[in-house]
C-alpha positions in Angstrom: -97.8 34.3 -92.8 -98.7 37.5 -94.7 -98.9 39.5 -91.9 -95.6 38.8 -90.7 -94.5 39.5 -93.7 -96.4 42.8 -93.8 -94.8 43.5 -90.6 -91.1 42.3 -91.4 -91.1 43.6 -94.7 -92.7 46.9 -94.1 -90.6 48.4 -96.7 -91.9 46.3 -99.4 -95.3 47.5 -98.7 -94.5 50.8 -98.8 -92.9 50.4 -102.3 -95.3 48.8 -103.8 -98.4 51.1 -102.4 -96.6 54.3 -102.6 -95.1 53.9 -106.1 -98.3 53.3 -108.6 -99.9 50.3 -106.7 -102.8 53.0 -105.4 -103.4 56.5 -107.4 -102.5 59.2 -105.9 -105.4 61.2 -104.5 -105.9 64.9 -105.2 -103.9 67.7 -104.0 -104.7 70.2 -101.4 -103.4 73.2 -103.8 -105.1 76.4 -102.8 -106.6 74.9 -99.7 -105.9 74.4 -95.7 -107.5 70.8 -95.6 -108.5 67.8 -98.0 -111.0 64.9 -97.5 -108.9 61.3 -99.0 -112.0 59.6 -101.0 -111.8 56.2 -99.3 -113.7 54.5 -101.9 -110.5 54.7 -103.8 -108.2 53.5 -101.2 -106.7 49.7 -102.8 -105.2 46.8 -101.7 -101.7 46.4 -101.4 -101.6 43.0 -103.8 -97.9 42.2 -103.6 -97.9 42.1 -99.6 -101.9 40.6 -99.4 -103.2 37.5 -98.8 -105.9 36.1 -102.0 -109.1 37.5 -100.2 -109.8 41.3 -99.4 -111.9 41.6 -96.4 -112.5 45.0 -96.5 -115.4 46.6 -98.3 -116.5 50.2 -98.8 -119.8 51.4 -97.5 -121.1 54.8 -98.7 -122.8 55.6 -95.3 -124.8 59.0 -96.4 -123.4 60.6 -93.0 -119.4 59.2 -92.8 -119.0 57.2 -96.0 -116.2 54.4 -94.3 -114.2 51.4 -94.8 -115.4 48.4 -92.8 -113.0 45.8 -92.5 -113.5 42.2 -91.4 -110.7 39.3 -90.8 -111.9 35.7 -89.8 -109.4 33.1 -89.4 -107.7 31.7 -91.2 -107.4 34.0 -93.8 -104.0 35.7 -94.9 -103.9 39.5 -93.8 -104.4 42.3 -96.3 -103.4 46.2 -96.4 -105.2 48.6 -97.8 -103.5 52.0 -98.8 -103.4 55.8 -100.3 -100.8 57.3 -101.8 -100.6 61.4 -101.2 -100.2 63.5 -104.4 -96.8 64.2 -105.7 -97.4 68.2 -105.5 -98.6 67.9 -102.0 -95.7 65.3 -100.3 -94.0 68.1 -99.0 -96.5 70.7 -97.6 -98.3 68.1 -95.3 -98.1 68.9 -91.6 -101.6 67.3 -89.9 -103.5 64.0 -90.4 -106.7 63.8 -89.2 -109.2 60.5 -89.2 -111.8 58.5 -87.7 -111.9 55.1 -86.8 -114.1 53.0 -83.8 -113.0 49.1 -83.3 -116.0 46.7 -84.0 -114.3 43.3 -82.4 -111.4 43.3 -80.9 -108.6 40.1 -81.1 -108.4 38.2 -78.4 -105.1 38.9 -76.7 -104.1 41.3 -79.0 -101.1 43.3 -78.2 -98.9 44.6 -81.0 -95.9 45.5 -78.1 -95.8 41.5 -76.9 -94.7 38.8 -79.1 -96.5 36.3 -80.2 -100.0 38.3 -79.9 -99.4 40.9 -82.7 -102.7 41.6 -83.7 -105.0 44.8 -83.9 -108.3 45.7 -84.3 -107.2 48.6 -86.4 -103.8 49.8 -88.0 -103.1 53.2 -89.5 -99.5 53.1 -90.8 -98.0 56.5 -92.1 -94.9 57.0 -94.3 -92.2 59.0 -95.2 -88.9 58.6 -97.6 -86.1 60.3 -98.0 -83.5 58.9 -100.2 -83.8 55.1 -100.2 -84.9 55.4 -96.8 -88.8 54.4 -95.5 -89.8 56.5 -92.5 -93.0 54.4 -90.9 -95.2 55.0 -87.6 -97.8 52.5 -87.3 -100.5 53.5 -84.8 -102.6 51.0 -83.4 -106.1 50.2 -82.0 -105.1 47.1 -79.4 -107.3 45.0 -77.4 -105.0 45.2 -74.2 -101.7 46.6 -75.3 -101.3 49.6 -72.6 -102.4 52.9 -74.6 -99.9 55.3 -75.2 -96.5 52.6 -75.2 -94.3 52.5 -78.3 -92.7 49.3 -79.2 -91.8 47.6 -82.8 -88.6 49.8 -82.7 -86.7 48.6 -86.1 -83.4 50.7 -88.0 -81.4 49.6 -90.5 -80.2 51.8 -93.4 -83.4 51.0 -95.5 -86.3 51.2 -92.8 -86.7 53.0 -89.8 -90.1 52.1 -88.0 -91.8 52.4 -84.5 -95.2 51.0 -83.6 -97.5 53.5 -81.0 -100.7 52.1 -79.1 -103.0 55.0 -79.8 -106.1 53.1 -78.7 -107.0 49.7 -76.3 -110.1 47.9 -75.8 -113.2 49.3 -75.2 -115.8 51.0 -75.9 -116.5 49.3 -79.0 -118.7 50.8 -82.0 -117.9 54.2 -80.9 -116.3 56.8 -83.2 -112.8 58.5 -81.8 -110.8 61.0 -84.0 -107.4 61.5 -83.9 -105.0 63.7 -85.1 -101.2 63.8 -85.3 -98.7 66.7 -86.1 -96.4 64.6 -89.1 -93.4 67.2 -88.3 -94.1 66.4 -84.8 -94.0 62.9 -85.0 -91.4 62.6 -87.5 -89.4 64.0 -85.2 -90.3 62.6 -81.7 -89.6 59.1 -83.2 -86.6 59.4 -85.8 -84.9 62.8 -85.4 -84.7 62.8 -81.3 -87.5 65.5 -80.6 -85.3 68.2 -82.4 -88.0 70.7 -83.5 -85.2 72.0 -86.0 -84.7 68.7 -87.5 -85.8 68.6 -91.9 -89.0 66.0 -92.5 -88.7 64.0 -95.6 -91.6 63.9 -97.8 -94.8 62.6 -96.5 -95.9 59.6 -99.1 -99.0 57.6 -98.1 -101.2 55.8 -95.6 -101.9 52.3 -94.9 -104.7 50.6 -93.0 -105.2 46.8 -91.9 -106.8 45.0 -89.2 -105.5 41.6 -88.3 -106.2 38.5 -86.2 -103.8 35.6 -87.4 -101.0 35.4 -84.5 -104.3 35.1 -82.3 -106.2 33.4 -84.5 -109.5 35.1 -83.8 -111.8 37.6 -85.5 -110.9 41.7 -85.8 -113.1 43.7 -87.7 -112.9 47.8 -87.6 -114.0 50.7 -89.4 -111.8 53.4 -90.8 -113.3 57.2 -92.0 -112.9 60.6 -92.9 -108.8 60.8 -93.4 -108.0 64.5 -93.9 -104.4 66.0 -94.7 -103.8 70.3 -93.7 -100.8 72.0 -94.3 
């Protein structure tokens, strides 16, 4: 399926999305904070199924990105890559995102039932090697477990319930420290440890290993240094 694939082959998607398959958007030169457009935001092709399901609506108050899976349709990510100048001077990630139907049963930590509402992977590389932290907006995976541990030489990747379940068609923000993470998850928590280069984001919302609807909206994505 293409969302195992997505999943297995993490690195692959990365590749393609954060070398030329989406423009880079522009830098945060001169200031504390930038807004990503997410009207600009494209699909991953090379790791995608044939039909996108997301769609852009220019909401005069929180311009989004709605996405809708139905069964059976093959999984799709949709991704930004971060500007070339700015890689390296990213420290916070700010968005928005509220879950709109959950997948029954999902829960990314529990085999079998890896589905989400709503996805936000981000991404790192140093060398050949893909950093990648997928956060996740469950329908009853316990909030705040980590799971989806995989390292190898290429790929180092953890998954991290940041949501579950209800309430539904509600706004939440989140924010994460990149240093911080980076380094709770791949250097051992030690605050002296170098971050490699922070490269893109990803978004998806799935419902094939349950085989039931997810739909999710996704908003206001804002890098600071």
């Amino acid at each position: 399926m293409a969302r195992r694939r997505a999943v297995a082959c993490l690195s692959a998607v990365l590749v393609a999305l954060f070398s030329g398959a989406a423009h880079p958007q522009d830098g945060i030169a001169g200031k504390s904070e930038v807004l990503l457009d997410v009207s600009k935001w494209q699909v991953v092709r090379r790791e995608s199924g044939p039909v996108n399901y997301y769609r852009y609506v220019n909401d005069p108050v929180t311009p989004y990105i709605r996405s809708e899976y139905r069964p059976p349709l093959e999984t799709v990510v949709l991704g930004t890559a971060v500007a070339e100048a700015d890689r390296a001077r990213a420290r916070k990630l700010r968005w928005k995102w509220r879950a709109v139907v959950l997948p029954q049963g999902g829960d990314e930590c529990r085999h079998g039932t890896e589905d989400s509402a709503a996805v936000v992977y981000v991404s790192w590389k140093r060398g050949l090697r893909w950093y990648a932290l997928k956060y996740v907006w469950s329908s009853v995976g316990p909030k705040g477990w980590t799971c989806g541990r995989k390292r190898n030489p290429f790929v180092a990747q953890d998954t991290i319930v940041l949501e579950s379940g209800s309430p539904l068609n509600v706004w939440k923000e989140e924010e994460i420290d990149l240093y911080g993470e980076f380094r709770k998850h791949f250097a051992d928590n030690d605050a002296t440890a170098s971050v490699p280069d922070f490269v893109g984001i990803g978004i998806m919302s799935d419902g094939d290993q349950t085989q039931s609807a997810s739909s999710a909206d996704f908003a206001d994505f804002r890098l600071s240094r």
